[in-house]
C-alpha positions in Angstrom: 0.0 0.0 0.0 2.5 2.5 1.3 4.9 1.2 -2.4 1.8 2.3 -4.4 1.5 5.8 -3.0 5.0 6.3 -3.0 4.6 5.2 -6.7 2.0 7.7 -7.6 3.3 10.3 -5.7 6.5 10.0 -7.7 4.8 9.8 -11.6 2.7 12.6 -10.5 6.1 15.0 -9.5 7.6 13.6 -13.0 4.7 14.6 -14.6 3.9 18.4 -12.9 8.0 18.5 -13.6 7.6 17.9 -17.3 5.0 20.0 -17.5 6.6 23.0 -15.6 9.7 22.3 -18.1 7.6 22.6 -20.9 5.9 25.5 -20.2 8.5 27.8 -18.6 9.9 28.5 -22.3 12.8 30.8 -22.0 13.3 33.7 -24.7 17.4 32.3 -24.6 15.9 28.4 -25.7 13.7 29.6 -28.5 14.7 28.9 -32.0 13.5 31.2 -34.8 12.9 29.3 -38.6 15.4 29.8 -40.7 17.9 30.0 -37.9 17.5 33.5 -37.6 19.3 35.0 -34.6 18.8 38.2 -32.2 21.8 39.6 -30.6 19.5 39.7 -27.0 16.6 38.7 -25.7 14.4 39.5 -22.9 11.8 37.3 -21.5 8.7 39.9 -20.4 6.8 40.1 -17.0 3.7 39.5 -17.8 1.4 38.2 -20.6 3.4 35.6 -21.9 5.6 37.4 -24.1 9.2 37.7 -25.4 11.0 40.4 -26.9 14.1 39.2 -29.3 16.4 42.1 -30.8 19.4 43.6 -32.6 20.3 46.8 -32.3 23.0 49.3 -33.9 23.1 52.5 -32.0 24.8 53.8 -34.7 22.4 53.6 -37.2 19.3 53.3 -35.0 17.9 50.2 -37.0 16.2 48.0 -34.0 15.5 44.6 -35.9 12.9 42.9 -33.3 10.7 40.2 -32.8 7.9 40.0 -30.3 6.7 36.7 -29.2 3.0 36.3 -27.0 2.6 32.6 -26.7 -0.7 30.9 -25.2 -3.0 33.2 -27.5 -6.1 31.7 -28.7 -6.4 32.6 -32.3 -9.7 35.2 -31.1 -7.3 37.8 -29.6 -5.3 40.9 -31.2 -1.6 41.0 -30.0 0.5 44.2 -30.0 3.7 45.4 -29.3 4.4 49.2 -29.1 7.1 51.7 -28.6 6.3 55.5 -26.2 7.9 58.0 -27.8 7.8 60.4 -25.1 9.7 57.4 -23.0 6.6 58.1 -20.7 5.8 54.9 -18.8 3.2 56.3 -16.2 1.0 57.0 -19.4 2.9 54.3 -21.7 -0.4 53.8 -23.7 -1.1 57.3 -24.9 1.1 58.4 -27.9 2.2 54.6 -28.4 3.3 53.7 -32.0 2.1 49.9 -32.0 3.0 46.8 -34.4 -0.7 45.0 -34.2 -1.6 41.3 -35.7 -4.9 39.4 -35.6 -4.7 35.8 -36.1 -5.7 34.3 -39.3 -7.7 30.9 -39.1 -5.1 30.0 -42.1 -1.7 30.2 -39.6 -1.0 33.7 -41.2 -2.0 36.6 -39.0 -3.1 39.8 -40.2 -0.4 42.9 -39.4 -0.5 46.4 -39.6 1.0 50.0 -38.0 -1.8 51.6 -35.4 -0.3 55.0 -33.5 -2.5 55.1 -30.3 -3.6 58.7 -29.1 -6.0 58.0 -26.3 -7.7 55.6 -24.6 -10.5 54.9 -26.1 -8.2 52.7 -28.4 -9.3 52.2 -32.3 -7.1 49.2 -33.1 -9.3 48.4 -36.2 -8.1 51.5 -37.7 -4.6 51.8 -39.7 -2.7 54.5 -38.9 0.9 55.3 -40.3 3.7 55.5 -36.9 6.4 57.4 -36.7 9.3 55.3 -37.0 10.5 53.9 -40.7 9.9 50.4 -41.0 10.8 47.7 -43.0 9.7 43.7 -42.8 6.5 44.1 -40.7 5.4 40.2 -40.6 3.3 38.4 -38.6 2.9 34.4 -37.7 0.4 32.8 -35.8 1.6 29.1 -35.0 0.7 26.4 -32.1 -1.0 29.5 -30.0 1.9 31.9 -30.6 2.3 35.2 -32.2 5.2 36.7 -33.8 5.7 39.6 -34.7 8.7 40.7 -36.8 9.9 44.3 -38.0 12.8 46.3 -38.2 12.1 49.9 -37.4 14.0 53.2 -37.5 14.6 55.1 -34.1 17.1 58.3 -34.0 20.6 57.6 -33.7 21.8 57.3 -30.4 19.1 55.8 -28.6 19.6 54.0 -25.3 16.7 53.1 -24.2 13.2 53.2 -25.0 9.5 52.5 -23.1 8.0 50.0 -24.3 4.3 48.3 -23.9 2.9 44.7 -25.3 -0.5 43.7 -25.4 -3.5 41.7 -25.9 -7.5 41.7 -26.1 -10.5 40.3 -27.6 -11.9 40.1 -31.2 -15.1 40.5 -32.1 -15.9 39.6 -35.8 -12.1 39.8 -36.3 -12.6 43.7 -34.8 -9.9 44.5 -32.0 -11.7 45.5 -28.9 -10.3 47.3 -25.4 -8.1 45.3 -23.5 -8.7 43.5 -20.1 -7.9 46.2 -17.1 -6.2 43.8 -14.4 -3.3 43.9 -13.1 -1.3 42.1 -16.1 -2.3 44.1 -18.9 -2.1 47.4 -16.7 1.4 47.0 -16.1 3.0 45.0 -19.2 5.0 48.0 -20.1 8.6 49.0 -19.0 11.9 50.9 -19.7 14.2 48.7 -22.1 17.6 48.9 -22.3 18.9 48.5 -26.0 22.6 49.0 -25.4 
């Protein structure tokens, strides 16, 4: 009796350990196709989410790639930069990279500067960094986002913000307003 509880209490620490392995994916252990490779990588408080990167201060080309796993494919995704470097109000003036997953594994991605709260994802808007390579994936509940934008020369450090909410007939709607999506923003040290 006392062999088949020790037994069972043994398969089921094996098995929680597996599954803590599986799902405490580190930004350092992910491997991009095509063996791309970032020069750093930062795994993100909150949400899920990843931020990969190359940077060259002297030209101010930030080549990125922002990962939000565990997303079902009926939420937006965004990742964003502040301008004003402002993170007490990180959300207003935002210049945001947003993709909607597609039911195809594509997702849908496009440029969306935010000016106030009452947030209008569904609506385009030009940013105002250069970019080139704005690509989105959508894969086994994860969302990629790839670009390499433009920021002045010199730059240090920037504030940046990543999100998610709901669709509604493919329609970005308001994010959630707990404690995870309030604060999944922070100060980011390029160099």
């Amino acid at each position: 009796m006392v062999s088949n509880m020790l037994r069972l209490v043994l398969c089921l620490l094996v098995l929680n350990s597996l599954h803590l392995t599986s799902s405490a994916q580190r930004c350092k252990e992910y491997h991009f196709p095509a063996h791309k490779v970032y020069d750093n990588c930062k795994d993100l408080p909150r949400l899920s989410s990843f931020l990969h990167w190359t940077y060259s201060e002297a030209t101010g080309n930030l080549d990125i790639a922002f990962r939000h796993t565990e997303i079902a494919s009926n939420r937006w995704v965004a990742w964003a930069i502040n301008p004003k470097n402002n993170t007490n109000n990180a959300m207003i003036g935002a210049q945001a990279l947003v993709a909607i997953p597609q039911s195809n594994g594509n997702a849908k991605v496009y440029t969306s500067s935010i000016t106030s709260y009452d947030i209008n994802l569904k609506n385009r808007s030009n940013i105002i960094y250069d970019y080139i390579g704005l690509i989105s994936t959508y894969q086994n509940s994860e969302v990629v986002i790839y670009a390499t934008l433009t920021l002045p020369i010199g730059t240090k450090s920037l504030v940046h913000l990543w999100q998610d909410g709901p669709l509604v007939a493919s329609v970005p709607q308001k994010h959630e307003l707990d404690y995870a999506h309030l604060h999944s923003k922070e100060v980011l040290h390029l160099v």
